[in-house]
BAFI-3210 file (N, C-alpha, C; in Angstrom, 3 decimals, decimal comma, padded with zeros to 6 digits):
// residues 182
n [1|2|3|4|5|6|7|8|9|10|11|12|13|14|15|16|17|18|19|20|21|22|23|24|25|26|27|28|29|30|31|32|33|34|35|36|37|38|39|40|41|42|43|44|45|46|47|48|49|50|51|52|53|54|55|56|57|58|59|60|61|62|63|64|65|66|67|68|69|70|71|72|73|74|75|76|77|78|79|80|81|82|83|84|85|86|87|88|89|90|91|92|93|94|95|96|97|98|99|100|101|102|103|104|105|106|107|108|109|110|111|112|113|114|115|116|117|118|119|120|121|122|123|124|125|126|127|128|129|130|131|132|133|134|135|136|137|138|139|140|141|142|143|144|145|146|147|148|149|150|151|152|153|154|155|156|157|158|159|160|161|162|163|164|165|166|167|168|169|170|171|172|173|174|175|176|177|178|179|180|181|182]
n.u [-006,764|-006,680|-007,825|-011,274|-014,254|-017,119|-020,507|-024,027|-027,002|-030,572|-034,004|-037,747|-039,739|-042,408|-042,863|-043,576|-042,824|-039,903|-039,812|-040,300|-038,032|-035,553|-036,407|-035,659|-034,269|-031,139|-030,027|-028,386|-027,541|-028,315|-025,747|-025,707|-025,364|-025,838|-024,562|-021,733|-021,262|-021,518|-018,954|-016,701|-016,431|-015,266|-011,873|-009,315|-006,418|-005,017|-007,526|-009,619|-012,216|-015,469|-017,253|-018,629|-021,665|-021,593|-023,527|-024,355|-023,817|-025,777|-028,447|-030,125|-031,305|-031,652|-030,114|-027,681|-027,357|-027,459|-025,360|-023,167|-024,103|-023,034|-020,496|-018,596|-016,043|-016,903|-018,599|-021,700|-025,441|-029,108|-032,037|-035,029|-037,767|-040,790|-043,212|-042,370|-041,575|-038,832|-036,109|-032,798|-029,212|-026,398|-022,777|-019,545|-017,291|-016,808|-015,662|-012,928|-012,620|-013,369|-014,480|-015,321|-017,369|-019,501|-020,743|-023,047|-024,282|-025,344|-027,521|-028,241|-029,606|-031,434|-032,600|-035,108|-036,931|-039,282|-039,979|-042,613|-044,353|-043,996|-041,968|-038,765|-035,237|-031,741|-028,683|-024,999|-021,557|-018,928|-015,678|-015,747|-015,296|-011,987|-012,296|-012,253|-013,441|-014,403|-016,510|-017,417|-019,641|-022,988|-026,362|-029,457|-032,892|-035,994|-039,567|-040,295|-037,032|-034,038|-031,552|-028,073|-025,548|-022,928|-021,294|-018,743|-017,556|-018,455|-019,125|-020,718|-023,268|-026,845|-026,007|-028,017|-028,328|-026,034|-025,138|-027,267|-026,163|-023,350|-023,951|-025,571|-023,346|-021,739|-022,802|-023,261|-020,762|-019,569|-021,394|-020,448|-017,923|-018,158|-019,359|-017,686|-015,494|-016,690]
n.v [-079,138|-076,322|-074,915|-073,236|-074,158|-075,287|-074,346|-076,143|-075,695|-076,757|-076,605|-077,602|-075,239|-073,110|-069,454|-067,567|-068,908|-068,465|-066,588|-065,653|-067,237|-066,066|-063,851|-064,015|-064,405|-065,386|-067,978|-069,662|-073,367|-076,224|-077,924|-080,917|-084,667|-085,481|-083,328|-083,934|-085,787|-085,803|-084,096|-085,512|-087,481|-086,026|-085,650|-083,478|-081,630|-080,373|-081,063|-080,436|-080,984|-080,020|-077,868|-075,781|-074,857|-072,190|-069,180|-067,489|-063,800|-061,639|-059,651|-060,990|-064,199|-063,401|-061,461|-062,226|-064,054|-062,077|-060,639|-062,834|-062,900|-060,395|-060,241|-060,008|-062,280|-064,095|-065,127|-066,069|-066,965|-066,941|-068,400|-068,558|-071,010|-070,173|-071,846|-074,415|-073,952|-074,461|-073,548|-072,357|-072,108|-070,775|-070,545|-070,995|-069,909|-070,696|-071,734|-073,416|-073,904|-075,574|-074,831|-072,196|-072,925|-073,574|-071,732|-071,372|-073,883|-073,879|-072,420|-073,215|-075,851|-074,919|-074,237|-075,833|-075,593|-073,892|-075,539|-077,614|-080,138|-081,921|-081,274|-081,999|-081,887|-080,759|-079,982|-079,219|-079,026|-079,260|-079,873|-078,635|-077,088|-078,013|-080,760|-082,794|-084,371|-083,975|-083,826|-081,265|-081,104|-082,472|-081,893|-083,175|-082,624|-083,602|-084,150|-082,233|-081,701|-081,695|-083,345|-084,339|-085,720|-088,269|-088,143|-088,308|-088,088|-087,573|-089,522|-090,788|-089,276|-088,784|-089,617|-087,878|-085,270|-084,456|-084,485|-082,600|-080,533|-079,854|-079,212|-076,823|-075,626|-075,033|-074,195|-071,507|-070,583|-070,311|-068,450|-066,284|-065,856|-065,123|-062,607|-061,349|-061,144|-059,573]
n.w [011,753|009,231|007,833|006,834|007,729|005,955|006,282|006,201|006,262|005,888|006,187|006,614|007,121|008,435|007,100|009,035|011,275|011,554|011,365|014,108|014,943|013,863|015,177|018,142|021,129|021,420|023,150|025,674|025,857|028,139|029,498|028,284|027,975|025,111|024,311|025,525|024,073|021,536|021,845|022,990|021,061|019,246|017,726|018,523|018,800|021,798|023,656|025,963|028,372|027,877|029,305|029,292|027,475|025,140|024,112|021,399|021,973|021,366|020,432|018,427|016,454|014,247|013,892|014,445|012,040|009,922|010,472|009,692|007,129|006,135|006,506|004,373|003,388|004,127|002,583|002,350|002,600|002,764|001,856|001,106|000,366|-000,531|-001,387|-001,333|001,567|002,899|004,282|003,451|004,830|004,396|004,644|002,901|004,401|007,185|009,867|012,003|014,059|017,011|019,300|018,492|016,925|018,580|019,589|016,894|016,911|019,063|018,347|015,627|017,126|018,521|017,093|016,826|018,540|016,871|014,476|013,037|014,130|012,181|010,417|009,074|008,643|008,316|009,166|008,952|009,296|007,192|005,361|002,966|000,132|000,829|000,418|001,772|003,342|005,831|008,948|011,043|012,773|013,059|013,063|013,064|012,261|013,586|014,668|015,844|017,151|017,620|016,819|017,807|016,212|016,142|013,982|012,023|009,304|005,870|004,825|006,499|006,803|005,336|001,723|-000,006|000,720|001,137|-001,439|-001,996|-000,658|-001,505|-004,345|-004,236|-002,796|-004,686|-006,639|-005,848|-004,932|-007,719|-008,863|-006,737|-007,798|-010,402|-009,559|-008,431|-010,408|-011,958]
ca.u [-007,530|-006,534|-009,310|-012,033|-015,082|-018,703|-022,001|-025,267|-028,703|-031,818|-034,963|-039,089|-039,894|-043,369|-042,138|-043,852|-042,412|-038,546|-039,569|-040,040|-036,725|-034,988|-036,695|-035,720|-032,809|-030,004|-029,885|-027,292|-028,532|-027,590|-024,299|-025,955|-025,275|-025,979|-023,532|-020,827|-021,160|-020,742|-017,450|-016,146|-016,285|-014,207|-010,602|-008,593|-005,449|-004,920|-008,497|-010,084|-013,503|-016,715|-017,638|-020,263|-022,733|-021,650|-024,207|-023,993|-024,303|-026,248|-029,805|-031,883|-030,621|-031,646|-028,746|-026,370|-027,269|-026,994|-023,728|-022,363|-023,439|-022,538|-018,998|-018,498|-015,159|-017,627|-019,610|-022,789|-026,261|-029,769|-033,142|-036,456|-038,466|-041,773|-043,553|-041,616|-041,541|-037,447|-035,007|-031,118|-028,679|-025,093|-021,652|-018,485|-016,002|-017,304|-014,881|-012,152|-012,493|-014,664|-014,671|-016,030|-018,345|-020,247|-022,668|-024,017|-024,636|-026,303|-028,501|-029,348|-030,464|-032,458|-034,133|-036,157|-038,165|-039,753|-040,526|-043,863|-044,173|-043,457|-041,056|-037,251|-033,974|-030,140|-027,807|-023,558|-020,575|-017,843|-014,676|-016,980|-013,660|-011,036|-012,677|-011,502|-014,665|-014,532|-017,547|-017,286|-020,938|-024,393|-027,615|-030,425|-034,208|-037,400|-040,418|-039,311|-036,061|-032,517|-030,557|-027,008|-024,930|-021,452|-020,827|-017,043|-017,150|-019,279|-020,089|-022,004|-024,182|-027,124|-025,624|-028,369|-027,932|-024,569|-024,949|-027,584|-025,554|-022,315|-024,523|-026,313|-022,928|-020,534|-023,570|-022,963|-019,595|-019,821|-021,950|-019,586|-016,401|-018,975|-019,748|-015,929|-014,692|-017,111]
ca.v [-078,417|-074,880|-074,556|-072,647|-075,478|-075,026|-074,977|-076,133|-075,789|-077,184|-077,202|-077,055|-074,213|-071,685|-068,238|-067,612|-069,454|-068,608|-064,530|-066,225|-067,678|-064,935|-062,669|-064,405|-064,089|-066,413|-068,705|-070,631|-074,776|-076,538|-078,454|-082,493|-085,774|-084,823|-082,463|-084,302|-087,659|-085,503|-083,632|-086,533|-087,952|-085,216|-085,304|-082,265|-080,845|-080,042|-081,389|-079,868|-081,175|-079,347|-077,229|-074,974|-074,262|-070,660|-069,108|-065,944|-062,539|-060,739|-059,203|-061,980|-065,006|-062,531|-060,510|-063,504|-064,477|-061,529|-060,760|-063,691|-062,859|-058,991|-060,553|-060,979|-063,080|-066,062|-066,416|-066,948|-066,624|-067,222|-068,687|-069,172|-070,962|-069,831|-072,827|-075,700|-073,990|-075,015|-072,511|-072,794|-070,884|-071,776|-070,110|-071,029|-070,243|-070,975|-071,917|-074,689|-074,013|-076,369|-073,489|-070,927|-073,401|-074,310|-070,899|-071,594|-075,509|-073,820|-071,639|-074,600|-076,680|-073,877|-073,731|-076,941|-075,179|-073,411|-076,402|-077,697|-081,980|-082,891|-081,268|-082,402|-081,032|-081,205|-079,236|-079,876|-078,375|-079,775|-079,260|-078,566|-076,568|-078,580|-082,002|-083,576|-085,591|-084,384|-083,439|-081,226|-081,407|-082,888|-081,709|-083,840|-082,390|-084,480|-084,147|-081,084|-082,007|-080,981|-084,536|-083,380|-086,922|-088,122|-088,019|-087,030|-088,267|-087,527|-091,227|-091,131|-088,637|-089,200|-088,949|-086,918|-084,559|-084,358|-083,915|-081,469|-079,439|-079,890|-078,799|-075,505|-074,621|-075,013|-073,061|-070,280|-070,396|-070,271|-067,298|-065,598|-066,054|-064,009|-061,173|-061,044|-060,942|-058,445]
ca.w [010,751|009,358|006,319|007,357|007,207|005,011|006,638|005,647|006,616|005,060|007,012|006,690|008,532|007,692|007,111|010,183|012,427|010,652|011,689|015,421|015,755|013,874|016,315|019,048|021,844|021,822|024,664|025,981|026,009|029,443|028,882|028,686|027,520|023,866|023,942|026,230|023,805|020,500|022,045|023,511|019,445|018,106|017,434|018,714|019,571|023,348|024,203|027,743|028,898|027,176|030,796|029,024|025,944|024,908|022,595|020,329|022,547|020,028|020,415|018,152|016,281|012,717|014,015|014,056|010,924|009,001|010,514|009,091|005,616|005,783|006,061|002,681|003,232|004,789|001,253|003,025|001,837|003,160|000,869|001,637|-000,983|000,063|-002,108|-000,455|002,985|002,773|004,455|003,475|005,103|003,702|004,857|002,519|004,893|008,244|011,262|011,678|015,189|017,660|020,477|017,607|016,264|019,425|019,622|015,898|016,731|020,046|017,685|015,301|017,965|019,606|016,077|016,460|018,861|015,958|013,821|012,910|014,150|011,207|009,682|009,116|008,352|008,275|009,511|009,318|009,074|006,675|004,801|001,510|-000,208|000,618|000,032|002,836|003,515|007,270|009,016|012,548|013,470|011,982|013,398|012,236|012,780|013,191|015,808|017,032|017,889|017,070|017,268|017,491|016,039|016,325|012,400|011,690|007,922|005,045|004,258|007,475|006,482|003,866|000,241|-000,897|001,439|000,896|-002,773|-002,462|-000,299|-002,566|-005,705|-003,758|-002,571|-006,069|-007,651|-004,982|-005,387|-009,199|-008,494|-006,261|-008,410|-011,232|-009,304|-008,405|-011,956|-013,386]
c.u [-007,095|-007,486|-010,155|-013,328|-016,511|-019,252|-022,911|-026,513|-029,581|-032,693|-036,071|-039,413|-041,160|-042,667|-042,683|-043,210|-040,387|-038,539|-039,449|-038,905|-035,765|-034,975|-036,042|-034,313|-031,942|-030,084|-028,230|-027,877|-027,537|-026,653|-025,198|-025,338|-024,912|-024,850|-021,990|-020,521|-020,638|-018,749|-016,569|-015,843|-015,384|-012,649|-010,120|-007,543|-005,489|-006,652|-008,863|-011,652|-014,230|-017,393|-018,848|-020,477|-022,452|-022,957|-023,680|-024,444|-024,095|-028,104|-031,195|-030,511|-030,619|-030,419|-027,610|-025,988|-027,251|-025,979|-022,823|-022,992|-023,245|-021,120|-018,836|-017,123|-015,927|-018,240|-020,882|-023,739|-027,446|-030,829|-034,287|-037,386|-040,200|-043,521|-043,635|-041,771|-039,952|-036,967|-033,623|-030,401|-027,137|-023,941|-020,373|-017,415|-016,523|-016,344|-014,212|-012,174|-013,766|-015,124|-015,654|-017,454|-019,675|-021,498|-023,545|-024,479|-025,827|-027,692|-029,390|-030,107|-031,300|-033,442|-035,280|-037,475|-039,764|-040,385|-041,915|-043,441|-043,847|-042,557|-039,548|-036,338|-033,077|-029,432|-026,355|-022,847|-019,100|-016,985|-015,505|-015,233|-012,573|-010,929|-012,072|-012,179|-015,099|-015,905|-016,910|-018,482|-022,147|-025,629|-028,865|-031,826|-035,012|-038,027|-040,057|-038,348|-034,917|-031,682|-029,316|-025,849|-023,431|-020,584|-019,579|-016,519|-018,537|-019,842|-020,886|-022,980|-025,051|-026,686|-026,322|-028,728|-026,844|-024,601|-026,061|-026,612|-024,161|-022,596|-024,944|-024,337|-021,482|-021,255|-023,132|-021,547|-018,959|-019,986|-021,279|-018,196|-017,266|-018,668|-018,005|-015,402|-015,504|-016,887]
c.v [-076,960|-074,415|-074,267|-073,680|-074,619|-075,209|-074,439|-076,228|-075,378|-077,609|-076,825|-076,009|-073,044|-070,764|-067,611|-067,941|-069,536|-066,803|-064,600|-066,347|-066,593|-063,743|-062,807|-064,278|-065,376|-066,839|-069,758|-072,508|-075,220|-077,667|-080,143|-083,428|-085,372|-084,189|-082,929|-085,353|-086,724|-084,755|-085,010|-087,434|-087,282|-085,454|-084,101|-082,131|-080,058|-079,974|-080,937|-080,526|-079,834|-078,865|-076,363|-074,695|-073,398|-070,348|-067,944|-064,796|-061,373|-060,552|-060,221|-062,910|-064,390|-061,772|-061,073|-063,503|-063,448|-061,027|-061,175|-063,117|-061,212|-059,207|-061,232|-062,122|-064,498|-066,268|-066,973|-065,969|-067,442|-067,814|-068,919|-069,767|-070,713|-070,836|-073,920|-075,536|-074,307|-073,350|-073,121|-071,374|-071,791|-070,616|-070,729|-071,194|-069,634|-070,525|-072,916|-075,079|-074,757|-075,223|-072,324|-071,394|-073,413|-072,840|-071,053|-072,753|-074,886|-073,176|-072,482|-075,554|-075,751|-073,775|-074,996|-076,583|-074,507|-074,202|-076,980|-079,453|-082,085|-082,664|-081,619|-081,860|-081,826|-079,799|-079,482|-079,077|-079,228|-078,919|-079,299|-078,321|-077,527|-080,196|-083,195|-084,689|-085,256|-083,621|-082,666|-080,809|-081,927|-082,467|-082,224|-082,959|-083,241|-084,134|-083,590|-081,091|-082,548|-082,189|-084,434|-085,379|-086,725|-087,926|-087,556|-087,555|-088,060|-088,462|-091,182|-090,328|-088,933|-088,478|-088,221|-085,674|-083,422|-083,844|-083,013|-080,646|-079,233|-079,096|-077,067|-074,616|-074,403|-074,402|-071,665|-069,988|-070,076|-068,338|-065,792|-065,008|-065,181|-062,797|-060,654|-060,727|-059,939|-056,916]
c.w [010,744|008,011|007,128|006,639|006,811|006,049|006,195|006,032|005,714|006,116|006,463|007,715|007,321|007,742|008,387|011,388|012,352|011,243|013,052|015,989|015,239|014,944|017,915|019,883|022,070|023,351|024,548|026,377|027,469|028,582|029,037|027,737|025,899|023,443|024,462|025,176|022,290|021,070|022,534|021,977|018,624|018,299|017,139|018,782|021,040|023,602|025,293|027,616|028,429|029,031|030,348|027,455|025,949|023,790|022,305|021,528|021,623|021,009|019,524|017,253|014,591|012,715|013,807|012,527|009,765|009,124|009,874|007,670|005,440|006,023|005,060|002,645|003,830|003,662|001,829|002,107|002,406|001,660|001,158|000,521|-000,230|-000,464|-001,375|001,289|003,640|003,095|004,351|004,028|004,936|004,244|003,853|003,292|006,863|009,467|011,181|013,169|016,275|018,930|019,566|017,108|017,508|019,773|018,681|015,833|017,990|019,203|016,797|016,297|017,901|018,223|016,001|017,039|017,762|015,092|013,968|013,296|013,608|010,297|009,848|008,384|008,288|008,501|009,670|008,891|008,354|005,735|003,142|000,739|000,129|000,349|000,758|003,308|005,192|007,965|010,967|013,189|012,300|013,247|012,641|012,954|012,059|014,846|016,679|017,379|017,012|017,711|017,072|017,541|016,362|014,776|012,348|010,347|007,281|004,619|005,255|007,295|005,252|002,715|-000,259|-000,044|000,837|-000,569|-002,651|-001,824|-001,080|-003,476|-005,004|-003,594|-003,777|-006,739|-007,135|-005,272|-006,725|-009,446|-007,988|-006,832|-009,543|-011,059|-008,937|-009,311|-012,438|-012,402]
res [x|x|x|x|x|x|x|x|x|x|x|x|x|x|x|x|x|x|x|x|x|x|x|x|x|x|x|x|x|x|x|x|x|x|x|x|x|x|x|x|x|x|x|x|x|x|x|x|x|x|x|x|x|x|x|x|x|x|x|x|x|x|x|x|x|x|x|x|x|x|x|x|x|x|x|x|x|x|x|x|x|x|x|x|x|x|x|x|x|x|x|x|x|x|x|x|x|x|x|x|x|x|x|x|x|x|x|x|x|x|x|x|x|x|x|x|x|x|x|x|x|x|x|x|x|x|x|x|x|x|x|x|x|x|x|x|x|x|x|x|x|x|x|x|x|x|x|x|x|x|x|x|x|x|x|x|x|x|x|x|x|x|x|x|x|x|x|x|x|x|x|x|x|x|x|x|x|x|x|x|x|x]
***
């Protein structure tokens, strides 16, 4: 892989409990199972054993995340619908790299803490742009808890998913290519 891969997140989350985990300090998750069974699924180039969870060393996980979209070459963009209770946070041009990727998969997990029982999500990282179909993580949320799958194609993921996140991020992109031209 040398395309820099999309990611998408869609979750229920109160605005409350979204100022919490923003607020909050990056942790590092202990290296388990979970995390040994998805790396052990990926297809790399010069492969090494998964030895530790890195996370982001930043001051809160709000700091992360507006990082990434004050680099305008990532195309990212946050939403809160405050109606729905639905947060998206979308990147364009992400990471291709599984070493780079692994503090913002630590940060999605770490956001389930925050979740209400019952709410559910999605979280993944794919080649959106180059239409490759390939997926290099899925984070599913339900009942508190950040299920981190082996998914490495877009058919395995649900289609409407998939097409909302397609549709949110070819509008954005639409959007972007606008403000560029005028």
């Amino acid at each position: 892989m040398s395309e820099l891969y999309s990611l998408f997140v869609k979750v229920k989350i109160s605005k409350d409990q979204l100022h919490k985990f923003k607020s909050s300090r990056p942790v590092a998750p202990a290296l388990n199972s979970s995390w040994t069974n998805w790396w052990d699924s990926r297809e790399m180039y010069d492969k090494h054993a998964l030895q530790v969870v890195q996370s982001y060393h930043a001051d809160s996980y709000g700091q992360v995340i507006q990082g990434i979209i004050d680099e305008k070459f990532s195309g990212s963009q946050e939403l809160y619908d405050p109606h729905s209770g639905i947060w998206y946070f979308y990147v364009l041009q992400f990471s291709e790299n599984y070493q780079e990727i692994i503090p913002m998969m630590a940060m999605l997990k770490d956001l389930a803490h925050y979740l209400e029982p019952e709410a559910t999500g999605h979280a993944f990282l794919y080649d959106y742009m180059w239409d490759g179909k390939e997926v290099m993580f899925e984070i599913t949320y339900q009942n508190k808890e950040a299920k981190l799958t082996s998914a490495a194609r877009l058919g395995q993921l649900p289609s409407e998913i998939v097409t909302e996140a397609n549709q949110i991020l070819e509008a954005w992109s639409t959007e972007l290519q606008k403000r560029y031209e005028d």
